[in-house]
C-alpha positions as CSV (number, residue, x, y, z in Angstrom):
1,X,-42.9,-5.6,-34.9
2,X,-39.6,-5.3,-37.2
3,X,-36.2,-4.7,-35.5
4,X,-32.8,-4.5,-36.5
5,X,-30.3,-5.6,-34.3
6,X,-27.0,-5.1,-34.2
7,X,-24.4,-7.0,-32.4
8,X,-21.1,-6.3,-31.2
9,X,-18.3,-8.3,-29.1
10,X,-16.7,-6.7,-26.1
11,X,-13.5,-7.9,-24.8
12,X,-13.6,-9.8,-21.6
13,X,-12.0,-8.0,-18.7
14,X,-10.1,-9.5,-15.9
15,X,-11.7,-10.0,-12.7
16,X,-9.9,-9.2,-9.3
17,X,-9.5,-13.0,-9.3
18,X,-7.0,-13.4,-12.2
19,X,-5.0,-10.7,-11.1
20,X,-2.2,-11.6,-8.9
21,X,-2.4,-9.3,-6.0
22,X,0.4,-8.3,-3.5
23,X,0.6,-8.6,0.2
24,X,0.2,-5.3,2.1
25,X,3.7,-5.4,3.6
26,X,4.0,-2.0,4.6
27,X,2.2,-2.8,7.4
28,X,5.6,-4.7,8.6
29,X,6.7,-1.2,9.5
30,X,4.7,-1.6,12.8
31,X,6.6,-3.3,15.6
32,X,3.4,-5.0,16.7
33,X,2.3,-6.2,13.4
34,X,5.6,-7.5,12.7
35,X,6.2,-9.3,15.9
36,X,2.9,-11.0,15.4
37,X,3.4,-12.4,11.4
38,X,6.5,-13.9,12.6
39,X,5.5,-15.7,15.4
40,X,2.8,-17.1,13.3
41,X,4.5,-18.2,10.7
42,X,6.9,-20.2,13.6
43,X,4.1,-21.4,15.0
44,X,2.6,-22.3,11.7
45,X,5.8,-24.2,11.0
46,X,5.8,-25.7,14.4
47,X,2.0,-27.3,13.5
48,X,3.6,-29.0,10.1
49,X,6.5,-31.5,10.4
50,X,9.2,-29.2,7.9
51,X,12.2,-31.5,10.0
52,X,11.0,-34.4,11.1
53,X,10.8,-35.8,8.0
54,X,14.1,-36.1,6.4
55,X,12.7,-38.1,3.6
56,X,10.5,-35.2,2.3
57,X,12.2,-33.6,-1.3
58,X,13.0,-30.4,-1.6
59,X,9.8,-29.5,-3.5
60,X,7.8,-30.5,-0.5
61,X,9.8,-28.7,1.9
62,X,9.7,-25.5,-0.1
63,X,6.0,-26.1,-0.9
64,X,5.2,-26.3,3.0
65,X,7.4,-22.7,3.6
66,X,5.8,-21.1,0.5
67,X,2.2,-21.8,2.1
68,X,3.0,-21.0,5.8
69,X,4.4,-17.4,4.6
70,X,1.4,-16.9,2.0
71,X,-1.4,-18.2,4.7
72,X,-0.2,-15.9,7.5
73,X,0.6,-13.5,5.3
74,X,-2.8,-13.0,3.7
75,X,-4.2,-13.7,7.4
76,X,-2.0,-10.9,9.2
77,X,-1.1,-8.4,6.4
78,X,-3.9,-8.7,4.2
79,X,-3.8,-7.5,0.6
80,X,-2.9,-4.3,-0.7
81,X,-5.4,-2.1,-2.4
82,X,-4.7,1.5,-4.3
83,X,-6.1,4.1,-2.1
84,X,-8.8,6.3,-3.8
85,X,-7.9,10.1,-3.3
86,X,-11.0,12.6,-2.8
87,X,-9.9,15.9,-4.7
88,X,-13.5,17.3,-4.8
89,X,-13.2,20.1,-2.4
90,X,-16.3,20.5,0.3
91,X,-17.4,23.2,-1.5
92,X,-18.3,21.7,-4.5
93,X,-20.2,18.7,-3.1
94,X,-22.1,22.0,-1.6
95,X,-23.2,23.1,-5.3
96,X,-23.4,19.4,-6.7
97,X,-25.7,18.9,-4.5
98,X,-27.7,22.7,-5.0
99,X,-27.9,21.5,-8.5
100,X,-29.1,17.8,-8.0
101,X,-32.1,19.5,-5.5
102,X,-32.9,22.0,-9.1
103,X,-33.3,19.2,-11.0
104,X,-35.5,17.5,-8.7
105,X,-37.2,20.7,-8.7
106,X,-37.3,21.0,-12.6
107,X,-39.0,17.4,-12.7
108,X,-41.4,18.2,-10.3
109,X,-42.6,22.1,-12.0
110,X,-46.0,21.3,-14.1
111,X,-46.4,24.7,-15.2
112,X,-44.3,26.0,-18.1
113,X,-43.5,29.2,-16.9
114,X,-41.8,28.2,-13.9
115,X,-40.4,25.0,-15.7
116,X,-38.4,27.4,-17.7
117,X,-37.1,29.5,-15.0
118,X,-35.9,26.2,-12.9
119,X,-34.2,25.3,-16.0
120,X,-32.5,28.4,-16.7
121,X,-31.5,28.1,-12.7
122,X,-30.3,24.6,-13.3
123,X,-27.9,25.6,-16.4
124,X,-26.4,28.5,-14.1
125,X,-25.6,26.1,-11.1
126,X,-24.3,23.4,-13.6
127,X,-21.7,25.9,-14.7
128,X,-20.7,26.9,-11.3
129,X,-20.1,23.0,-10.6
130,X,-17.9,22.4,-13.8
131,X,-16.1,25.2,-12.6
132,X,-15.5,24.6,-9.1
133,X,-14.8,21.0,-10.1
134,X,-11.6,22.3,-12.5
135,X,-10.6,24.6,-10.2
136,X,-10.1,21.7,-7.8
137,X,-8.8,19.2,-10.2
138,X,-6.1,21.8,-10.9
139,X,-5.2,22.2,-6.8
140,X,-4.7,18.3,-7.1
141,X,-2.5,18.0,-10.0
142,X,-0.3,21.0,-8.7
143,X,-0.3,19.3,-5.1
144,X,1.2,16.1,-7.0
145,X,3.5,17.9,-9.9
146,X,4.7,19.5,-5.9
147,X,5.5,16.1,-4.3
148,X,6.8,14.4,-7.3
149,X,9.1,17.9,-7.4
150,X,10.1,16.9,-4.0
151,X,10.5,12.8,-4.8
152,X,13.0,13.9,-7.7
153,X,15.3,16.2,-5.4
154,X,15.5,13.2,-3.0
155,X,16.2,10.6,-5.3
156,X,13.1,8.6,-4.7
157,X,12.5,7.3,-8.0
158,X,10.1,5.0,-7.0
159,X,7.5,7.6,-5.9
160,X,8.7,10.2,-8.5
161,X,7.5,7.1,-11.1
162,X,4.2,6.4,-9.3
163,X,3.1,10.5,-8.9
164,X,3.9,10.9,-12.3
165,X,1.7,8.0,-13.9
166,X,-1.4,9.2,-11.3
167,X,-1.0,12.7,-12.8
168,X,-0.5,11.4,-16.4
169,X,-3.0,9.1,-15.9
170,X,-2.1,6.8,-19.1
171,X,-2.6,3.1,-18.8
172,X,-0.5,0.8,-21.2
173,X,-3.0,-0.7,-23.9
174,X,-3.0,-4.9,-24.0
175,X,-2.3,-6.0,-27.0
176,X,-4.1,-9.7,-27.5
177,X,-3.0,-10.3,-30.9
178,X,0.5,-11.1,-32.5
179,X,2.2,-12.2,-35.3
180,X,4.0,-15.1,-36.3
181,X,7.7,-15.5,-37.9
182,X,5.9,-15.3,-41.5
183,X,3.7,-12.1,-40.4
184,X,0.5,-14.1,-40.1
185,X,-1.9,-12.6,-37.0
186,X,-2.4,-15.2,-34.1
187,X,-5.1,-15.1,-32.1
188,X,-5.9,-18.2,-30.4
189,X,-4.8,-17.5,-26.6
190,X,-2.7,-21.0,-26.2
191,X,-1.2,-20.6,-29.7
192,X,-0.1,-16.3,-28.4
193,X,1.8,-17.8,-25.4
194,X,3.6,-20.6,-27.7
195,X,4.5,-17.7,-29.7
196,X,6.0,-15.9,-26.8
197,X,7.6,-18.7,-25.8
198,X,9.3,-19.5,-29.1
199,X,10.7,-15.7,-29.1
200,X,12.0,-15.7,-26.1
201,X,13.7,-19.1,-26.2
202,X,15.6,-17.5,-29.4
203,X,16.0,-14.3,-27.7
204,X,18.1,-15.8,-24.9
205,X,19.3,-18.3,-26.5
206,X,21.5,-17.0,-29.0
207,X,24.8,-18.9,-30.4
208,X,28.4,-18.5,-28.9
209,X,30.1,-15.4,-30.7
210,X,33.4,-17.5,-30.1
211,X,34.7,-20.2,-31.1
212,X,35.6,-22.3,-28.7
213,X,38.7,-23.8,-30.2
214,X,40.2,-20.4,-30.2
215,X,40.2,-20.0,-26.2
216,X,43.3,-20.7,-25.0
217,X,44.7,-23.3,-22.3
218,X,44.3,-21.7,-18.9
219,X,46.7,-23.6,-16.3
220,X,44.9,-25.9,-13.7
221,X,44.9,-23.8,-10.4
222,X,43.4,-25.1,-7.4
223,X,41.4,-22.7,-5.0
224,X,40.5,-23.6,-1.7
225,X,36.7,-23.0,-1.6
226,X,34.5,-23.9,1.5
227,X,32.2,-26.5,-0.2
228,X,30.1,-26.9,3.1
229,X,26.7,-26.5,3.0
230,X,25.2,-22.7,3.9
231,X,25.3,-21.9,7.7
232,X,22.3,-20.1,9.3
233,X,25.0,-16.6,9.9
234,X,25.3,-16.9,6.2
235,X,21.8,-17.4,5.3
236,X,20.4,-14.4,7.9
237,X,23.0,-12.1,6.7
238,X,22.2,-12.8,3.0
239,X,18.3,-11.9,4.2
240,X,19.3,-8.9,5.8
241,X,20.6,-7.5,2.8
242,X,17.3,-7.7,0.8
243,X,16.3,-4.6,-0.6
244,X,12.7,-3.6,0.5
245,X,10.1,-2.5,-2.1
246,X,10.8,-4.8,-4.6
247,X,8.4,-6.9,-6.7
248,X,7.8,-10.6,-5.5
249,X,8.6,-13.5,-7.5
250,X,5.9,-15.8,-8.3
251,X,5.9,-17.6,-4.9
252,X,4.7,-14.1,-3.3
253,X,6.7,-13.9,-0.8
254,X,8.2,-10.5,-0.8
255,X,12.0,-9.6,0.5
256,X,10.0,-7.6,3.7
257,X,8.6,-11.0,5.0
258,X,11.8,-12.7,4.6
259,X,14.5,-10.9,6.3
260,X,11.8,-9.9,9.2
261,X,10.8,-13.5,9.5
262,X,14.5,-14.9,9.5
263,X,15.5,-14.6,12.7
264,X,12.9,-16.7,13.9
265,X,12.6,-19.1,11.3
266,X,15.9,-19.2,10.5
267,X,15.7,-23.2,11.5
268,X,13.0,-23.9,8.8
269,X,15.5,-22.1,6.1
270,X,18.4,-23.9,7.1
271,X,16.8,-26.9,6.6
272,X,15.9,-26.1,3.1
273,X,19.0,-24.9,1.9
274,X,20.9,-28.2,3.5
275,X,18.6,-30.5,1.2
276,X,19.4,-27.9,-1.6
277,X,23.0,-28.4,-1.3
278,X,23.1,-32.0,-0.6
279,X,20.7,-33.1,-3.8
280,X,22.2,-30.2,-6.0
281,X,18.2,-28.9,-6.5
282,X,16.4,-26.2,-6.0
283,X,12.2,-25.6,-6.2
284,X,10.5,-25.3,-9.2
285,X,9.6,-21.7,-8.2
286,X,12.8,-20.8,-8.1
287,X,13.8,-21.5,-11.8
288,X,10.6,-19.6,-12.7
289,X,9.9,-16.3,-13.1
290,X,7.8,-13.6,-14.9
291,X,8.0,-11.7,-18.1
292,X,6.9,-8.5,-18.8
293,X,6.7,-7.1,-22.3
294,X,7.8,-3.3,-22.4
295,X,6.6,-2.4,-26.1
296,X,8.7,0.1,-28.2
297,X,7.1,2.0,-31.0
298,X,6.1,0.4,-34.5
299,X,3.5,-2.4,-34.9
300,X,2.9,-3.7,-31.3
301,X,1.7,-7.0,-32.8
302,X,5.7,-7.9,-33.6
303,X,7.2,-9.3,-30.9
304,X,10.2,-7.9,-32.0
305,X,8.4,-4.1,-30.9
């Protein structure tokens, strides 16, 4: 036997592993729920020595808060997951499944005559699924185009934003390859990020637009700043004014298990933010963060685009 065969490369997708999910923190809403996360994480805190040891850096304090909140968080809130609507209508699972019991029916006919009539039955009920099917496709999409109506004369751009990219249904294409300064294409993963990297550092880098031997001489004035370290009022009252629904840092821990948490942990923070202040040095984490590129039109290869 000859064959030809053809072969072609397909893109490796992302597992559910590589992507970094997001605590279900809505579920904080709930008295219950809440009032249990935060005594765990005090009692997780109470199980790992954060103040006896006055030795420990700042890294390994942080490090020990960052796992108690992501442990009990992932124990007690879970993870979040994107809920699957159902906008096939009851009546058309009715006629999916009149049609699936015709082709059964079609397979089964031997004689030709009858065959042909199942077949013309089969092509009539098909049609009356496709139908019913846009019919309530078009119920759904009206039902959302309503509620993201609604979101907009509320002000709630957040799910205005989210209803608009379920209806549009568009997802932002991944571009794996870019160029270099000199236009060559890069495409060895390692050799991408340095690339990023490099733009970036320019990018917010950039040069004084002054010169500084034109500023002129301000006169020494002394202010009378409190220099002591942050005081647990301070500290809760910072919390408190955390804005909920906002994307977490690379730590995970979102601005809903913070403020919720403080009042009871507040000890474990104040801790923290004493070493901080003493050494003059905060976490690694917290001089990190994540970039997302936002691509304009022209060649999406130029990180200049």
């Amino acid at each position: 036997m000859i064959a030809h065969l053809q072969i072609k490369l397909r893109a490796q997708k992302k597992t559910q592993q590589d992507l970094k999910k997001l605590y279900d923190t809505d579920k904080l809403q709930d008295q219950k729920i809440r009032r249990d996360f935060c005594i765990s994480v005090w009692n997780k805190f109470d199980a790992l020595p954060v103040e006896a040891n006055d030795s420990e850096s700042v890294e390994e304090k942080w490090e020990k808060i960052k796992s108690a909140y992501t442990t009990i968080a992932a124990e007690k809130l879970g993870f979040r997951k994107k809920p699957k609507e159902r906008w096939i209508s009851d009546i058309t699972w009715k006629l999916i499944d009149e049609r699936k019991t015709l082709k059964q029916a079609m397979l089964i006919d031997t004689t030709r005559c009858s065959e042909l009539a199942t077949k013309q039955i089969y092509k009539e009920k098909d049609k009356e699924v496709k139908k019913s099917a846009r019919k309530d496709k078009r119920q759904f999409l009206e039902k959302k185009a309503a509620l993201a109506e609604e979101a907009d004369r509320k002000g709630d751009s957040k799910t205005l934003y989210r209803l608009t990219n379920e209806m549009v249904g568009k997802q932002s294409s991944r571009i794996t390859l870019v160029k270099d300064e000199n236009g060559s294409i890069i495409s060895d993963p390692e050799k991408i990020d340095e690339r990023w990297a490099s733009h970036f550092e320019k990018l917010l880098n950039r040069p004084r637009t002054c010169d500084q031997a034109n500023v002129p001489d301000i006169p020494f004035m002394y202010l009378d700043f409190n220099t002591d370290p942050p005081s647990a009022e301070e500290i809760m009252h910072a919390a408190k004014k955390l804005k909920n629904g906002r994307a977490p840092g690379i730590d995970g821990i979102s601005a809903e298990m913070l403020k919720y948490s403080i009042s009871t942990c507040i000890s474990i923070w104040l801790s923290l933010f004493t070493k901080i202040w003493t050494l003059v040095k905060v976490p690694r984490d917290w001089s990190r963060g994540i970039t997302v590129k936002l691509f304009k039109e022209g060649d999406l290869m130029n990180c200049h685009n």
